[in-house]
C-alpha positions in Angstrom: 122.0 -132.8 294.6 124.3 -129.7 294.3 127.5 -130.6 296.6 130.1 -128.0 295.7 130.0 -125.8 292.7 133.0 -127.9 290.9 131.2 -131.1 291.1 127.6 -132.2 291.0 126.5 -135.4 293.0 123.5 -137.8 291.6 122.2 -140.9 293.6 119.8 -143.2 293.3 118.0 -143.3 296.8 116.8 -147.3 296.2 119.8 -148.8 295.2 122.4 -146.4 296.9 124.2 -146.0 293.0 126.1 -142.9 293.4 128.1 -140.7 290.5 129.7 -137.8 290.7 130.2 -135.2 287.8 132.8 -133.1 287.7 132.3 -129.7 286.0 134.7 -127.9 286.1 138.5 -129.0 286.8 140.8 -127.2 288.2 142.2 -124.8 285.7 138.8 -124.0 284.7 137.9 -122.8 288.5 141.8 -121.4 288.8 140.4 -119.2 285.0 137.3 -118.5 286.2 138.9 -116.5 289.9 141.4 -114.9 287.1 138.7 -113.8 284.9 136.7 -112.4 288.3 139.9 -110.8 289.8 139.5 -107.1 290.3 143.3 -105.2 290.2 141.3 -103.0 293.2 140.7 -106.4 294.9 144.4 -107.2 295.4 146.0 -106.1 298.7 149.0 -103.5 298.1 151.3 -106.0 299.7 151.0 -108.6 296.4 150.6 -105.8 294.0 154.3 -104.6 295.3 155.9 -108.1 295.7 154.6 -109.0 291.6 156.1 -105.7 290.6 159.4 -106.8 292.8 159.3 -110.4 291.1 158.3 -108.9 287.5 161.8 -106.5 287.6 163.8 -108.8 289.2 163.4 -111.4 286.3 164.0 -108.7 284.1 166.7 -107.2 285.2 168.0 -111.0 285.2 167.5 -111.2 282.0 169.5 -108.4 280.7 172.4 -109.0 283.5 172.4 -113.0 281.6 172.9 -111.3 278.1 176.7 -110.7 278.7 177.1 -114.0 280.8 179.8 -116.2 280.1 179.0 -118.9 278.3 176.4 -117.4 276.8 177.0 -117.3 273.6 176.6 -120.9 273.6 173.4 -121.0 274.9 172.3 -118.8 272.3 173.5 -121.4 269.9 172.0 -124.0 271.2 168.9 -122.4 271.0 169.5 -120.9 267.2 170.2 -124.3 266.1 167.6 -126.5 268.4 170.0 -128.8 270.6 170.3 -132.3 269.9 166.8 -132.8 270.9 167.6 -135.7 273.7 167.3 -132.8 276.5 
């Protein structure tokens, strides 16, 4: 008996054994939606926030490359940390 399409149900009807069998987990269903995603699909309102998010972490990004302190952090990635992090 098909239940939902992520898992399939089997029973025995005499001795009420049941077992479910899952098919697909949870990144494969969350890969499969990816994989089916149309960019026309997406309302305008995400596509502008993901652009929004996308520059912001950029632009973070270059604002953190004259940080203080940085110069350390660039070290410590360089030479691996001490590896108890």
């Amino acid at each position: 008996m098909q239940g939902f399409p992520f898992f399939n149900l089997q029973a025995c009807r005499i001795c009420g054994w049941v077992e479910v069998l899952f098919v697909m987990d949870i990144a494969d269903r969350f890969v499969e939606y990816v994989h089916d995603l149309n960019y026309r699909d997406l309302p305008v309102q995400v596509v502008e926030a993901a652009k929004k998010v996308v520059l912001d972490t950029l632009a973070s990004m270059v604002a953190g490359t004259s940080a203080p302190g940085i110069d350390i952090l660039v070290s410590l990635g360089r030479h691996g940390g001490q590896g108890h992090a």
